[in-house]
N, C-alpha and C positions, 0 to 999 in steps of 0.2 A: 278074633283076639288071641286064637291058641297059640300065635307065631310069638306074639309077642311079651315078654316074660312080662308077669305081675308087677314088679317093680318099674316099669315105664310104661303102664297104664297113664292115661290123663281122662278129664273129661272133658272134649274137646267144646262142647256148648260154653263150659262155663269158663275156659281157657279163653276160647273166640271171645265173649264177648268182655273179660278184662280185657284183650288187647286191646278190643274197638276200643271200647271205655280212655284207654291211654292214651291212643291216638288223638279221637277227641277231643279229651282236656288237655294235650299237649299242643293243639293246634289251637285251643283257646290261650292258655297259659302264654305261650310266644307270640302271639297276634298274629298271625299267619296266618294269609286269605285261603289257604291249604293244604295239600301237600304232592312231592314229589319223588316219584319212586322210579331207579335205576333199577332196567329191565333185561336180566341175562337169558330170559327164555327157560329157567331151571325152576327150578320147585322153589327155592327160600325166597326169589324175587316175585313169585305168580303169587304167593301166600301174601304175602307184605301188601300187596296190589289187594288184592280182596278182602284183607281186613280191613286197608286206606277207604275201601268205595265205602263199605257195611256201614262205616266211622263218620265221615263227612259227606258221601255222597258222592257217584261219578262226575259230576260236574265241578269239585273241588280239589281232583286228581289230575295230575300232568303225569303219563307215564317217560320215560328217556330210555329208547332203545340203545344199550349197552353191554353188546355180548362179549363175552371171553374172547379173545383172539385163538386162544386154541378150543374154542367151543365147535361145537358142529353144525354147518351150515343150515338148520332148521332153526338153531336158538332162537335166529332174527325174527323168523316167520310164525314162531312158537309165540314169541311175546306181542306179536304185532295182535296174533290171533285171539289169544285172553284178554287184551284191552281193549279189542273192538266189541269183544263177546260184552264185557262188563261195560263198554260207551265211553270208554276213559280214551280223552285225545292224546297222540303219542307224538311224540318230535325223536327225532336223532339227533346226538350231538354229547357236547361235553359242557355243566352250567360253571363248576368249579375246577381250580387248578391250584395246584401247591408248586412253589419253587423252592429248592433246598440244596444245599452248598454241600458239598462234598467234605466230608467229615472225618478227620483224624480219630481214628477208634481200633481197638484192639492192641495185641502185645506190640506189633511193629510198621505203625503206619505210616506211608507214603505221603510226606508231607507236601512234596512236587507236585502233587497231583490239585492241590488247592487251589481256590482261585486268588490271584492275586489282589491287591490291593485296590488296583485301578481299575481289576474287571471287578469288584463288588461294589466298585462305584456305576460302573456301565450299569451293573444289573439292578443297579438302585434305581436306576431312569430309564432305563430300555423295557427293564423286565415285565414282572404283574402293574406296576402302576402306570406304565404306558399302555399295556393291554386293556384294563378297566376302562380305561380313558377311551381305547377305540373300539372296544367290543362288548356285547349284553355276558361277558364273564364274571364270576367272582374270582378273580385269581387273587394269590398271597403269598407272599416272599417272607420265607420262614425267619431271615434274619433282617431286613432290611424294614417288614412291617413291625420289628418287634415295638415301637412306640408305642402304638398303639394299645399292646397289651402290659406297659409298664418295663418293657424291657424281660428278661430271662424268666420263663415260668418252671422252672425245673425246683425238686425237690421240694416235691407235692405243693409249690403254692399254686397252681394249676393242673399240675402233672407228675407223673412217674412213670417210671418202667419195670415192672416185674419179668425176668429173662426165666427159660424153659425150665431152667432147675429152684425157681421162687424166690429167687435173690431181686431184692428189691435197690432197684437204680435209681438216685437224681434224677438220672436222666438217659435216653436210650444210647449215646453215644458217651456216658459215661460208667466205664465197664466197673464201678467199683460200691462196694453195700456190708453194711453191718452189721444186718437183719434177713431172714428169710423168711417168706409168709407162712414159712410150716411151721414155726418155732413161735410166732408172735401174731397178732391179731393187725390191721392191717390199721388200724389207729394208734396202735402202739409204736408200728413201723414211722408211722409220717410223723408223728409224735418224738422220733429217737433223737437225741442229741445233733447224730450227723446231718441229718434233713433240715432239725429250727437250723445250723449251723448255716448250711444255705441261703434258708429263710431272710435270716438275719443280714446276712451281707448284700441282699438285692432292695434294689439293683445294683452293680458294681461299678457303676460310676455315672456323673450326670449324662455322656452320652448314650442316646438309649441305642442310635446306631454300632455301638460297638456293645451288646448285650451281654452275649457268653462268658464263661469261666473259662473255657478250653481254648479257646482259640482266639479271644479279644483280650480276656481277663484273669489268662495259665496260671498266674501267679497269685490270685485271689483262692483257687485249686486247689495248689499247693499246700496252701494257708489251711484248708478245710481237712485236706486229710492228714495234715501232721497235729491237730491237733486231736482228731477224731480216731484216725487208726482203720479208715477203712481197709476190709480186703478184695484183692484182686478179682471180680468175677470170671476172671479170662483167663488165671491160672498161677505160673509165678510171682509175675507184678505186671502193673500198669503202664503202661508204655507213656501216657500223656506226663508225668510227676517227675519222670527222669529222663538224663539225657540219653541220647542226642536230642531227643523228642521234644523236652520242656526246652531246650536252648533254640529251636526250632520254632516254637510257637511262642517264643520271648519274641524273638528277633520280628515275628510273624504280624506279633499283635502293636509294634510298634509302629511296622509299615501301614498299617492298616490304619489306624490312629492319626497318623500323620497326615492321611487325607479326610476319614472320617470325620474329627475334631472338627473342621474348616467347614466342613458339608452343614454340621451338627450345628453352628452357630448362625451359619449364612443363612440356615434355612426353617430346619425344625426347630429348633428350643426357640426362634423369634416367631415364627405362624401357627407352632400347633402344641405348643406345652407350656404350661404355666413357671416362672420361675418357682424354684423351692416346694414345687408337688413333689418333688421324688427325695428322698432324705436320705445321705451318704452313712455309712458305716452300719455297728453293731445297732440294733433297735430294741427296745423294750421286749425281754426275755415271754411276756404274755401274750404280746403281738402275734408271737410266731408260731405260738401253738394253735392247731389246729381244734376246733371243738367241735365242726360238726359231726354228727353220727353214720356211722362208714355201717 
């Protein structure tokens, strides 16, 4: 212990066995026949692995051989090794996938580069929901699933983004905050005016295929920091609020819309969503606060 300063002592019995403990009642808690752990051959994946068996038991563990691409060719052989030592069965492969649209962000971003209107239709049918359909994948199409989660979860109704210097963001591709976690307590932050402002407006319209403020709903945006006053995390200003950029993602979200809308009636708002679950405009200023305990 001489190496190691007094002040990052633990005791590692009693550390080990809250984890287990977590594990456990988190795989009771979720119903989950048990659990699965992504295997890089390095120390924080071997450790995770041995708390999982301690927890539920080798036989309630799936290990998933998954090295670093720039790892060293023993990684593979490293983790194959600990999970046969522990009896834990290993598979190779990938169970989940995220798909995610190419995002207008920072002082001056490349709007050309987005995808078009009819390719986010493609990727509406081609993409993760044709994949699920042919493969044991979970994939997820970050804008095209958003239904299912209500449409936009930005500005903390599910999410936020705190950037390196503690500036707390709506959202990770939106560069702008009112609050810094050094200054304020992190209830206080999702509590600030600019966030219920958020809150309040979602979702921004019955389509839930067109979710975003940035790039479906620029103009709902707009609306949020002129009356809030955010500032720029990225340094002068914001490149999304002015032009060329907001006349860019006007013109954007219209094309979008134009096919969107048509998709949105034809198919989701008749098979998978109730009328009038989702309720347009400003909502009751209590709604929006947050209460649970951060």
């Amino acid at each position: 212990m001489g190496l190691i300063p007094e002040h990052l002592w633990i005791d590692s019995a009693r550390v080990s066995q809250e984890l287990e403990t977590f594990i456990k009642t988190s795989v009771g808690d979720f119903n989950r026949e048990g659990v699965i752990v992504s295997l890089s051959g390095g120390l924080d994946s071997s450790v995770v692995l041995a708390l999982s068996v301690a927890a539920v038991g080798y036989n309630k563990v799936l290990g998933l051989v998954m090295p670093e691409r720039d790892s060293s060719q023993d990684s593979e052989s490293d983790a194959r090794l600990l999970a046969e030592t522990l009896g834990v069965k290993v598979e190779k492969g990938c169970l989940i996938g995220w798909h995610f649209l190419y995002m207008p962000a920072g002082l001056n971003p490349d709007t050309s580069l987005m995808l078009t209107a009819k390719q986010r239709e493609l990727m509406r049918v081609r993409g993760p929901r044709r994949i699920r359909n042919e493969k044991p994948l979970l994939t997820l199409d970050f804008w095209n699933d958003a239904p299912v989660a209500g449409g936009c979860i930005s500005g903390s109704r599910h999410y936020f983004h705190i950037n390196s210097h503690g500036d707390v963001e709506p959202c990770i591709f939106i560069h702008l905050a009112t609050d810094n976690i050094h200054d304020k307590s992190l209830r206080e932050v999702i509590n600030s005016p600019f966030f219920r402002g958020f809150r309040a407006h979602q979702p921004y319209g019955e389509n839930l295929l067109r979710p975003c403020p940035i790039i479906d709903h620029p103009q709902v945006l707009r609306e949020i920091c002129a009356e809030f006053h955010p500032y720029s995390t990225d340094g002068p200003a914001c490149g999304l609020i002015t032009s060329p950029i907001s006349d860019a993602l006007d013109k954007y979200s219209q094309e979008v819309a134009n096919i969107m809308d048509t998709v949105w009636e034809r198919e989701s708002a008749v098979r998978h969503f109730l009328p009038g679950k989702f309720v347009l405009g400003k909502v009751d200023e209590k709604k929006s606060v947050v209460k649970t305990p951060v």
